[in-house]
MOPAC internal coordinates of N, CA, C and O (Angstrom, degrees):
PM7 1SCF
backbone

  N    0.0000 0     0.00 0     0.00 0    0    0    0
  C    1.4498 1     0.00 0     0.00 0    1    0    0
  C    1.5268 1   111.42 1     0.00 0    2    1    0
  O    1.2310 1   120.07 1   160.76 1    3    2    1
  N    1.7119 1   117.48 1   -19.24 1    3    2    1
  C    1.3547 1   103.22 1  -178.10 1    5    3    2
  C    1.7150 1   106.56 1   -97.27 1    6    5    3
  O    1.2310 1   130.69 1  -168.69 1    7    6    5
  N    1.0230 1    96.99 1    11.31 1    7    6    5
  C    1.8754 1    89.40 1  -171.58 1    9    7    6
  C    1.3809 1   105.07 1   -65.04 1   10    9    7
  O    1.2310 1   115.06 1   143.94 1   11   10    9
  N    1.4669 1   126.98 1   -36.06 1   11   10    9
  C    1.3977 1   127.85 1  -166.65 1   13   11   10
  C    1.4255 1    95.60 1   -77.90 1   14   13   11
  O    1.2310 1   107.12 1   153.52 1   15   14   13
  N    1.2029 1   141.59 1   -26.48 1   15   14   13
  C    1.6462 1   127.80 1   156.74 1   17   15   14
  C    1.1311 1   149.96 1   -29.54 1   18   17   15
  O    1.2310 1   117.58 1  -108.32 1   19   18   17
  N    1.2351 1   122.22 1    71.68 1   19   18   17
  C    1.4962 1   123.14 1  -150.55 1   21   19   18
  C    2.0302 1   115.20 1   -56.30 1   22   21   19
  O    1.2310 1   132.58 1   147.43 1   23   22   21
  N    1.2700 1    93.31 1   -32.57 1   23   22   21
  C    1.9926 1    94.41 1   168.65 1   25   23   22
  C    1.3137 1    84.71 1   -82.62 1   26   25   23
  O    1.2310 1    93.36 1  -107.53 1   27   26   25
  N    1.2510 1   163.38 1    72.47 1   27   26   25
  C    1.6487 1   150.68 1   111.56 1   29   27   26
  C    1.3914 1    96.34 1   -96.00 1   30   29   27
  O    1.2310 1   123.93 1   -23.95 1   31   30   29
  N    1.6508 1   110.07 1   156.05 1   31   30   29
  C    1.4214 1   136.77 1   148.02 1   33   31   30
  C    1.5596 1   112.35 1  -135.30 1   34   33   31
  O    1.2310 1   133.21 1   -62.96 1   35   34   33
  N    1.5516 1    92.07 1   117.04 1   35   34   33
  C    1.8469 1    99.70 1  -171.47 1   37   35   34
  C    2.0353 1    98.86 1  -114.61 1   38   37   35
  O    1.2310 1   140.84 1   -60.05 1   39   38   37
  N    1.3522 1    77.17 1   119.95 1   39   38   37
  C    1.8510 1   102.71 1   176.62 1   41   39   38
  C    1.4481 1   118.05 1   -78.27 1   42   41   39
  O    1.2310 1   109.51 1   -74.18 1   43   42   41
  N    1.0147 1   137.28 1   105.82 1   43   42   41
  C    1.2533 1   135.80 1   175.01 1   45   43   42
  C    1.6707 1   138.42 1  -106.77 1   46   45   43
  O    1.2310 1   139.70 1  -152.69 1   47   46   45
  N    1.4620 1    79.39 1    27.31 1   47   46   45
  C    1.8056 1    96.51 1  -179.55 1   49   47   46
  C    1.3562 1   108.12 1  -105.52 1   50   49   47
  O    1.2310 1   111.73 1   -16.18 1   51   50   49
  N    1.2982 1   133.18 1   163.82 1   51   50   49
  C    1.3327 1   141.39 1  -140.40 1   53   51   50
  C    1.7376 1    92.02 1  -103.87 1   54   53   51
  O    1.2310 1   125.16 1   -48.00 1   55   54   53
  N    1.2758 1   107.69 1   132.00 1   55   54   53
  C    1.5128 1    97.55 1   162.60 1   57   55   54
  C    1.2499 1   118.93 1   -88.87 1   58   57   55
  O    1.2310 1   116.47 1   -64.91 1   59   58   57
  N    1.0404 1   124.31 1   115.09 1   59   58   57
  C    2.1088 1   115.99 1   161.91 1   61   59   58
  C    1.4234 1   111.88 1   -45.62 1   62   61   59
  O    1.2310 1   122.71 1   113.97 1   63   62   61
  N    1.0683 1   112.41 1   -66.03 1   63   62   61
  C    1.4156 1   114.24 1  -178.78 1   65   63   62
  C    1.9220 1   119.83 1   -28.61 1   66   65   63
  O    1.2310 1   136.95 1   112.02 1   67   66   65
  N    1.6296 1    84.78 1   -67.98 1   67   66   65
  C    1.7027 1    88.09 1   168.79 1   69   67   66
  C    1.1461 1   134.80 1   -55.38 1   70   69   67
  O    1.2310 1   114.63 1   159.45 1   71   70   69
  N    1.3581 1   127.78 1   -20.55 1   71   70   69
  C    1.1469 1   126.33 1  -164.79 1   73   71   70
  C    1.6169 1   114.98 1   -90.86 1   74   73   71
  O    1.2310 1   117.19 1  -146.64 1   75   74   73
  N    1.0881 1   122.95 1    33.36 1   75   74   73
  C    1.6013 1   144.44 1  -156.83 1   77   75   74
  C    1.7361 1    92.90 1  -121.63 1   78   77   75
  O    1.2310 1   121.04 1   134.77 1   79   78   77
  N    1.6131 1   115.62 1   -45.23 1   79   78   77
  C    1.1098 1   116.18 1   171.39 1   81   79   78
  C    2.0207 1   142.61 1  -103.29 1   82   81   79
  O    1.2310 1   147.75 1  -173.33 1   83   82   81
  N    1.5667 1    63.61 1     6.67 1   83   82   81
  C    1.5778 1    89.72 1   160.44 1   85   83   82
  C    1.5522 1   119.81 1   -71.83 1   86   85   83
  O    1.2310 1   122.04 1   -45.64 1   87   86   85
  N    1.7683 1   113.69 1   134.36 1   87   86   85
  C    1.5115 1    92.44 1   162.53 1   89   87   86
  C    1.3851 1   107.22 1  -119.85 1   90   89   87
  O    1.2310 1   128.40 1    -5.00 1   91   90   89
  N    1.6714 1   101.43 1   175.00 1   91   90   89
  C    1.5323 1   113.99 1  -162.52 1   93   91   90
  C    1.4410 1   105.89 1   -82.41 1   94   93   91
  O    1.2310 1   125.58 1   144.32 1   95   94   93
  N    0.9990 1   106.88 1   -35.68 1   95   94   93
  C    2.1308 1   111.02 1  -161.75 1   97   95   94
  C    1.6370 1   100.99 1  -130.85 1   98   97   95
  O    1.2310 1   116.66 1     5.77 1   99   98   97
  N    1.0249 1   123.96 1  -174.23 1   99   98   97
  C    1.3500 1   120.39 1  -179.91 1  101   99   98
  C    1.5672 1    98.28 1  -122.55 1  102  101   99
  O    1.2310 1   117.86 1   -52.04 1  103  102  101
  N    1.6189 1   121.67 1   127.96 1  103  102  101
  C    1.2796 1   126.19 1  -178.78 1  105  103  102
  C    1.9095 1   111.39 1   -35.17 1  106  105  103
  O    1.2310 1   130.20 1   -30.20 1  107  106  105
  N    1.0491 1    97.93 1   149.80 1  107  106  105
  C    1.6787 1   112.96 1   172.61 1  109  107  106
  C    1.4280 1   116.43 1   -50.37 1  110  109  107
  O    1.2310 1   116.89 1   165.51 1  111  110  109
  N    1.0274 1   123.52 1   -14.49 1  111  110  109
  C    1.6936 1   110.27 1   154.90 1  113  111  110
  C    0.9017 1   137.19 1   -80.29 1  114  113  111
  O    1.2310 1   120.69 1   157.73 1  115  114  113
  N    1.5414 1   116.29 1   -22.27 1  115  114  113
  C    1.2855 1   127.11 1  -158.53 1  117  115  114
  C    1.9715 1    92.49 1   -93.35 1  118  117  115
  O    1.2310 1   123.85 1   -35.15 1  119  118  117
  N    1.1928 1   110.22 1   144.85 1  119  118  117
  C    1.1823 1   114.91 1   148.11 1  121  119  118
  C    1.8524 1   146.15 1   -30.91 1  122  121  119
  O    1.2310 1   132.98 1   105.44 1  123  122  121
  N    1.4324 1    92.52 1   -74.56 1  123  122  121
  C    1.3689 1   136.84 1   172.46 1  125  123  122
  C    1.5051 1   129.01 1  -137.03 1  126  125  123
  O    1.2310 1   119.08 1   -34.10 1  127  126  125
  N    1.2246 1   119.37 1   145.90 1  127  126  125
  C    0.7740 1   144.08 1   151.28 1  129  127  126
  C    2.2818 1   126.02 1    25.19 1  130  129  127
  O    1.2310 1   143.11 1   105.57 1  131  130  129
  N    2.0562 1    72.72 1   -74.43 1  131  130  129
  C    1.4386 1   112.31 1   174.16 1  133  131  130
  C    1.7159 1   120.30 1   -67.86 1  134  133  131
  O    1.2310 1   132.92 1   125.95 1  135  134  133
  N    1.4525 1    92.64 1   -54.05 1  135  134  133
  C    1.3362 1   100.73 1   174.27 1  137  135  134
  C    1.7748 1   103.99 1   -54.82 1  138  137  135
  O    1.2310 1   112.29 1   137.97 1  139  138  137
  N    1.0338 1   132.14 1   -42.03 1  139  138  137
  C    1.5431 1   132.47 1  -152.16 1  141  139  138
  C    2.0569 1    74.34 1   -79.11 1  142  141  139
  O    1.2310 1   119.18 1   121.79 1  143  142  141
  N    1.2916 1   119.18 1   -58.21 1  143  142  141
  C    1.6358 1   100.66 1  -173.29 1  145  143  142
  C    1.3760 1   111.80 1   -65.01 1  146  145  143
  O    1.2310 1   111.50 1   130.60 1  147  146  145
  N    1.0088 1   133.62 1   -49.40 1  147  146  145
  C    1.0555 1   121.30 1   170.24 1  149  147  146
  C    1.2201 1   141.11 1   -16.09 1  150  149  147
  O    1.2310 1   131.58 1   127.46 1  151  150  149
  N    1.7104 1    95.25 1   -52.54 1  151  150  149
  C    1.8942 1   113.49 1   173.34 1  153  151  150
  C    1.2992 1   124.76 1   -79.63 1  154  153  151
  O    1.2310 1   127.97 1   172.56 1  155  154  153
  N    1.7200 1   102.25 1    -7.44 1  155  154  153
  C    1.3814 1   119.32 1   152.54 1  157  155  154
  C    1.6797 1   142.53 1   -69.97 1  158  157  155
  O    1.2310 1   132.89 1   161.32 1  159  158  157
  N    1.5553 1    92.69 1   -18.68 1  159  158  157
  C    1.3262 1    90.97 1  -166.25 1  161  159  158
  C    1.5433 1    79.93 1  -110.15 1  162  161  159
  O    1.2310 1   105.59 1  -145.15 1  163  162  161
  N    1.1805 1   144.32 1    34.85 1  163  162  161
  C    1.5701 1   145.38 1   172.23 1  165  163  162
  C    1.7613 1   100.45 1   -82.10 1  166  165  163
  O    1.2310 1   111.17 1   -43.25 1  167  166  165
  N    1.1577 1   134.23 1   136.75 1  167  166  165
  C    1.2318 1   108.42 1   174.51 1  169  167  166
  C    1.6628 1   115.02 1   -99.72 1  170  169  167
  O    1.2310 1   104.83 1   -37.04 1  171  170  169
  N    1.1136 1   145.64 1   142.96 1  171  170  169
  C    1.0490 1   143.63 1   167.19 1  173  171  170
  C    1.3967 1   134.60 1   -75.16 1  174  173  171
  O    1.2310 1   119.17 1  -179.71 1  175  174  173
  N    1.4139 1   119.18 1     0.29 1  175  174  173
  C    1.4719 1   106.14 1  -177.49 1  177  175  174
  C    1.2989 1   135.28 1  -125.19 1  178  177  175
  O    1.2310 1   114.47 1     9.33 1  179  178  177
  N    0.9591 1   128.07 1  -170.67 1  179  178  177
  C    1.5226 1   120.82 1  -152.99 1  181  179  178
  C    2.2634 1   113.05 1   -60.07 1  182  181  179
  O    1.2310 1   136.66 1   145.08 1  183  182  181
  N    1.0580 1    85.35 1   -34.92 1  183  182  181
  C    1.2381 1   101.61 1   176.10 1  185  183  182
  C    1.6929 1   119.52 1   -59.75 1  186  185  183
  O    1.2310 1   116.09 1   150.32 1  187  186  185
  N    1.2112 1   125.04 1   -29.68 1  187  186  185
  C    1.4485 1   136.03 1  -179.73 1  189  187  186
  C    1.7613 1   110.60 1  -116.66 1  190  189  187
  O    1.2310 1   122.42 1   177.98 1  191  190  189
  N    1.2998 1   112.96 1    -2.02 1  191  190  189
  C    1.3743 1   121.67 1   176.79 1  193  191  190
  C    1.6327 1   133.93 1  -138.22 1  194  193  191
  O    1.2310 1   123.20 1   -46.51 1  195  194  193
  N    1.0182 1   111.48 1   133.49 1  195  194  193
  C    1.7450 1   106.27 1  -156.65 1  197  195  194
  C    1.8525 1   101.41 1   -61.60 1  198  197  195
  O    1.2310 1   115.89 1   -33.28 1  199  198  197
  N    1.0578 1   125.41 1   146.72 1  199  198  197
  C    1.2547 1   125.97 1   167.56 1  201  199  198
  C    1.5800 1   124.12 1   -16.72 1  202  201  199
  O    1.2310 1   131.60 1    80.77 1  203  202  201
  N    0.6565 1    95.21 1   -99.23 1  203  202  201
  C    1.3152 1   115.32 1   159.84 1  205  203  202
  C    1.7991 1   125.18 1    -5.51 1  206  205  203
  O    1.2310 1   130.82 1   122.12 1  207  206  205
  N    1.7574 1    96.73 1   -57.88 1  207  206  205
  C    1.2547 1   111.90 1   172.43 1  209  207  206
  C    1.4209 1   115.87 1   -95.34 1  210  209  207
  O    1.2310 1   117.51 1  -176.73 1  211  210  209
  N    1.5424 1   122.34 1     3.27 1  211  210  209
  C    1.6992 1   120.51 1   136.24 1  213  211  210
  C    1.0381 1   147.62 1   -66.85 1  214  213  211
  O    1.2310 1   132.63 1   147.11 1  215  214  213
  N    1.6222 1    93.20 1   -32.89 1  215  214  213
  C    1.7652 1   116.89 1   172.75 1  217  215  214
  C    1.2438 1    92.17 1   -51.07 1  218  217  215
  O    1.2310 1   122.86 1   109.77 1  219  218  217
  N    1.4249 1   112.12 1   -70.23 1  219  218  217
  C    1.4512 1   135.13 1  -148.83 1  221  219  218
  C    1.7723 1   103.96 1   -46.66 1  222  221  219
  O    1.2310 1   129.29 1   137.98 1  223  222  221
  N    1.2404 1    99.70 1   -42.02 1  223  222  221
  C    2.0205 1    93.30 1  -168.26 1  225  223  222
  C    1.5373 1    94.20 1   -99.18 1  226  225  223
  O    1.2310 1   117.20 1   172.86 1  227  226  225
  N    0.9654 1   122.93 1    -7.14 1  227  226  225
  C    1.9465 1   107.41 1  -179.28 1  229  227  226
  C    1.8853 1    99.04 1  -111.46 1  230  229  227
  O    1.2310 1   122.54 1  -173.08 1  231  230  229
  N    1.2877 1   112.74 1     6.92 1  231  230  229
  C    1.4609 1   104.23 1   166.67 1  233  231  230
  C    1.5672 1   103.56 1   -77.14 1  234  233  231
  O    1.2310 1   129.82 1   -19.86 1  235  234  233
  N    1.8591 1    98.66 1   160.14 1  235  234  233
  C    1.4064 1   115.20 1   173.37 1  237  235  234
  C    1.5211 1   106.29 1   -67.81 1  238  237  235
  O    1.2310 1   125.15 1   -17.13 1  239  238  237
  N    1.4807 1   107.72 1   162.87 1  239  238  237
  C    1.3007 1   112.33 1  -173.42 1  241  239  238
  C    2.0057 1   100.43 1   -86.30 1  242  241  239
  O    1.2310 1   123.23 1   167.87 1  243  242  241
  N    1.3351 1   111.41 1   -12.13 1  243  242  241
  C    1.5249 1    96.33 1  -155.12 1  245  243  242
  C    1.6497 1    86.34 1  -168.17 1  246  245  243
  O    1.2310 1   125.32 1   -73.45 1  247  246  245
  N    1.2771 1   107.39 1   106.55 1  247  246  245
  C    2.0821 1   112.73 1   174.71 1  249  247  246
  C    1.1068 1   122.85 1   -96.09 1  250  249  247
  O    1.2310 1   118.13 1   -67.84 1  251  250  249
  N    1.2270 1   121.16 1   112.16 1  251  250  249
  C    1.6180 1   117.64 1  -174.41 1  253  251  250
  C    1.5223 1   100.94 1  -107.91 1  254  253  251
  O    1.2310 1   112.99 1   -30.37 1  255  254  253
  N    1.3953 1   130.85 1   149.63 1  255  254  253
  C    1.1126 1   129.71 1   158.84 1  257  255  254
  C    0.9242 1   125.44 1   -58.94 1  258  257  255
  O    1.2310 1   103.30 1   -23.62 1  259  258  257
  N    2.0273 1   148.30 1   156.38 1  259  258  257
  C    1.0571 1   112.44 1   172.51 1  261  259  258
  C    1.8619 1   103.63 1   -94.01 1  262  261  259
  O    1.2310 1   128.14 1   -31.52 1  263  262  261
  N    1.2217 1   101.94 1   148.48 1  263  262  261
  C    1.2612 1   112.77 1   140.75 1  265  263  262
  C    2.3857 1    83.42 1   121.96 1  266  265  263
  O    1.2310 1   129.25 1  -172.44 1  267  266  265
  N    1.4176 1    99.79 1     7.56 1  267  266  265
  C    1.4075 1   112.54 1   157.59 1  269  267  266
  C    1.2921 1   118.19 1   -51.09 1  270  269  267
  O    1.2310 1   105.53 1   -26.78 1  271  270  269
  N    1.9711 1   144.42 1   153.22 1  271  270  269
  C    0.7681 1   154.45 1   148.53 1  273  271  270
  C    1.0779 1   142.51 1   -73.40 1  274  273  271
  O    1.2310 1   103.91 1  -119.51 1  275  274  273
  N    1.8611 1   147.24 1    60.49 1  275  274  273
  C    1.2498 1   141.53 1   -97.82 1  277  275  274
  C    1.5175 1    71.03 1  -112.43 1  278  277  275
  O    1.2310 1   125.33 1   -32.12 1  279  278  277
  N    1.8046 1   107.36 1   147.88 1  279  278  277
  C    1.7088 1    95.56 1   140.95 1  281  279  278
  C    1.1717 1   124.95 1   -85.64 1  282  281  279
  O    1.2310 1   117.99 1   -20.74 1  283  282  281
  N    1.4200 1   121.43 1   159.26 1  283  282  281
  C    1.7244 1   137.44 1   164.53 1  285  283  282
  C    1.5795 1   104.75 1   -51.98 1  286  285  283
  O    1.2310 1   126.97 1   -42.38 1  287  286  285
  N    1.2271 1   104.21 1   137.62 1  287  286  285
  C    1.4581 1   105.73 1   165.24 1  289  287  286
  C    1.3160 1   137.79 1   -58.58 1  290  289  287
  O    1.2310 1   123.96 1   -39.27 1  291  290  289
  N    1.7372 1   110.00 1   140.73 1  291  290  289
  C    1.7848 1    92.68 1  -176.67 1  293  291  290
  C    0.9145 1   122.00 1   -83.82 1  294  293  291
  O    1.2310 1   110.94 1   -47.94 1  295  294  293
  N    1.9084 1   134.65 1   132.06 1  295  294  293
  C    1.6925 1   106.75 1   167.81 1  297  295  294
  C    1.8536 1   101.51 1   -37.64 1  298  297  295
  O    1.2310 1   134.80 1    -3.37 1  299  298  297
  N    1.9052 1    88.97 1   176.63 1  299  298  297
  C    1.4263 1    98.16 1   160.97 1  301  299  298
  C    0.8870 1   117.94 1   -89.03 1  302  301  299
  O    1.2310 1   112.97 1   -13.96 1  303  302  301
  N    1.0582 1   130.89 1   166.04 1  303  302  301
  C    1.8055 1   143.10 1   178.70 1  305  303  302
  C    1.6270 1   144.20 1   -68.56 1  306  305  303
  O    1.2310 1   139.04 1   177.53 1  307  306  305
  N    1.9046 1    80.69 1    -2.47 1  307  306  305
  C    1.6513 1   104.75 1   138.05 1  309  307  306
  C    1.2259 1   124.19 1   -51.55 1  310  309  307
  O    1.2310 1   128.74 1    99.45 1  311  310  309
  N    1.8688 1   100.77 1   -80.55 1  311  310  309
  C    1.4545 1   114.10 1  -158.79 1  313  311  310
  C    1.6615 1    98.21 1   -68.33 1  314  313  311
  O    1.2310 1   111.31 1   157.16 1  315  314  313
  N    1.2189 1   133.96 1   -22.84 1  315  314  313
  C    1.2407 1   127.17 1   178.79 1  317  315  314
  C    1.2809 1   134.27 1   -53.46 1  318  317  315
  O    1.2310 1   129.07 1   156.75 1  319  318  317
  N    1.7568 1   100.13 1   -23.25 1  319  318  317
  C    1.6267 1   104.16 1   176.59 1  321  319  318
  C    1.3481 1    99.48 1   -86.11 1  322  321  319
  O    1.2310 1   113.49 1   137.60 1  323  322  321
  N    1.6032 1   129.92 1   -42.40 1  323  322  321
  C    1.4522 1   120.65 1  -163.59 1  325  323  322
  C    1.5002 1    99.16 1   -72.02 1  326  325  323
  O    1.2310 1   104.39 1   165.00 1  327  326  325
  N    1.0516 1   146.41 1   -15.00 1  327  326  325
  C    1.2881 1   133.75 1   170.06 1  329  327  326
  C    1.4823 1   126.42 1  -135.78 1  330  329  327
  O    1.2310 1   130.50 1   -81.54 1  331  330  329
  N    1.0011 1    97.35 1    98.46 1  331  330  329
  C    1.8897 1   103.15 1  -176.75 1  333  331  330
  C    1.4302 1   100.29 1   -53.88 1  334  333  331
  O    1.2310 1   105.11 1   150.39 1  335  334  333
  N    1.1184 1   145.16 1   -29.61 1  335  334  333
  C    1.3016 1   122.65 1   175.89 1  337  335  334
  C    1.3851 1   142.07 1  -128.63 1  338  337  335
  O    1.2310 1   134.85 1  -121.74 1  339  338  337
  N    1.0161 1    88.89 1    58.26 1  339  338  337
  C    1.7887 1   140.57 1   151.58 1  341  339  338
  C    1.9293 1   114.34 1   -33.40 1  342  341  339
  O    1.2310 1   142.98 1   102.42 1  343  342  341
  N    1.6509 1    72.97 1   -77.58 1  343  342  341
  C    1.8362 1    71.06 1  -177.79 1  345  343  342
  C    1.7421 1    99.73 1  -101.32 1  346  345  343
  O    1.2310 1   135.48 1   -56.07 1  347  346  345
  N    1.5142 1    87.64 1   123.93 1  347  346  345
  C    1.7011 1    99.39 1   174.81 1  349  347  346
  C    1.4614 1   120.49 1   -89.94 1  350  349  347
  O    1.2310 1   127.44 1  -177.14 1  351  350  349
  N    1.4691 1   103.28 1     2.86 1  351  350  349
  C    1.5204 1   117.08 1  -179.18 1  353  351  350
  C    1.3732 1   122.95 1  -121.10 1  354  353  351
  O    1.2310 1   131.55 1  -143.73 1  355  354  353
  N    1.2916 1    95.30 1    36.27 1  355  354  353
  C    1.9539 1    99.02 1  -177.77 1  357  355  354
  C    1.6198 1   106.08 1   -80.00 1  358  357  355
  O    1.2310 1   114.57 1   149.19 1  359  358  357
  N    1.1501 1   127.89 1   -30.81 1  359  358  357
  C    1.6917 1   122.57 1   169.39 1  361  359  358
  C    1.2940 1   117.44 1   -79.13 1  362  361  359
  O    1.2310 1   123.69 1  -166.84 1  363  362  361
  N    1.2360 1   110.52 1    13.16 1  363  362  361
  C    2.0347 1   108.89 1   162.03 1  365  363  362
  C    1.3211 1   123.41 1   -83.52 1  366  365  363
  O    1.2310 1    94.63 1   -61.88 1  367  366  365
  N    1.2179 1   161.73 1   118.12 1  367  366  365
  C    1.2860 1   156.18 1   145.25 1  369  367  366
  C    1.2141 1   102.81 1     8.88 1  370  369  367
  O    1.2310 1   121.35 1   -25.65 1  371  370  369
  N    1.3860 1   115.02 1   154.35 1  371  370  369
  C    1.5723 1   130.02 1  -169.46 1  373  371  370
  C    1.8831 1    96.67 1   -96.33 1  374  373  371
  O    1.2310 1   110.05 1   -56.17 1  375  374  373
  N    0.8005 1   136.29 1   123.83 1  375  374  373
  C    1.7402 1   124.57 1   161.81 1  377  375  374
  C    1.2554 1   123.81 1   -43.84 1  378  377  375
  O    1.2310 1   114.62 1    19.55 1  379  378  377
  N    1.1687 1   127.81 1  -160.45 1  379  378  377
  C    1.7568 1   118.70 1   167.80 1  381  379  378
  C    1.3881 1    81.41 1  -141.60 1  382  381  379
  O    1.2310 1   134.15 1   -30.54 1  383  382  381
  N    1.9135 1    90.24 1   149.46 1  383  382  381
  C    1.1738 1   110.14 1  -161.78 1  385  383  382
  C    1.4589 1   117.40 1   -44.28 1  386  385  383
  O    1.2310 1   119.00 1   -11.01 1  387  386  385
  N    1.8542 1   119.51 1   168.99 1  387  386  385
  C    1.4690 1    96.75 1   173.70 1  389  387  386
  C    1.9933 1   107.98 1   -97.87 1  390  389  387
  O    1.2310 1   119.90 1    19.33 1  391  390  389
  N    0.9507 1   117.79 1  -160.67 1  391  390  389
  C    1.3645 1   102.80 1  -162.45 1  393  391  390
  C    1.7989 1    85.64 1  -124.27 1  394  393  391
  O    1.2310 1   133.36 1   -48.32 1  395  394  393
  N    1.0780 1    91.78 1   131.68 1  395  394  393
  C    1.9345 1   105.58 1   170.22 1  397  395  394
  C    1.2277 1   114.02 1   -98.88 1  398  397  395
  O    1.2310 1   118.63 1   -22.06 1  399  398  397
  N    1.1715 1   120.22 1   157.94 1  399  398  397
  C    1.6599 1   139.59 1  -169.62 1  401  399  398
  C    0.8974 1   109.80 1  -122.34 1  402  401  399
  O    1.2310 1   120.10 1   180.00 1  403  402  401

């Protein structure tokens, strides 16, 4: 739509530079393509979103205190039967849970 603009100049050569921040596929949630831009062109900040609903999308997914005791992850309960020794940390104390937000 801007080509017929005579104050426009439209570039159509590839940048090298940019293409470092280009991505190839659209992450695993997204559907398509569109949807992944889409959720891009959403704006996030305080200025276009009520309080509340800024907190809400720029909070962490999961708050640990520091100096908390996380556990190690479990294999799944596949690989757990073919190899008993898997988890090298079953005689450690369990942590306490971490605390969600």
């Amino acid at each position: 739509k801007d080509k017929n603009l005579s104050h426009v100049i439209i570039n159509e050569r590839r940048n090298r530079r940019a293409t470092k921040f280009l991505v190839e596929r659209a992450p695993h949630q997204f559907g398509s393509a569109e949807q992944f831009e889409r959720s891009l062109r959403q704006p996030l900040g305080p200025d276009w979103n009520t309080a509340l609903v800024h907190n809400k999308a720029i909070q962490k997914p999961v708050v640990v205190k520091a100096g908390k005791m996380i556990d190690p992850i479990e294999p799944p309960k596949a690989h757990a039967k073919a190899g008993k020794n898997l988890n090298k940390h079953a005689s450690l104390p369990k942590a306490p849970s971490a605390v969600k937000a």
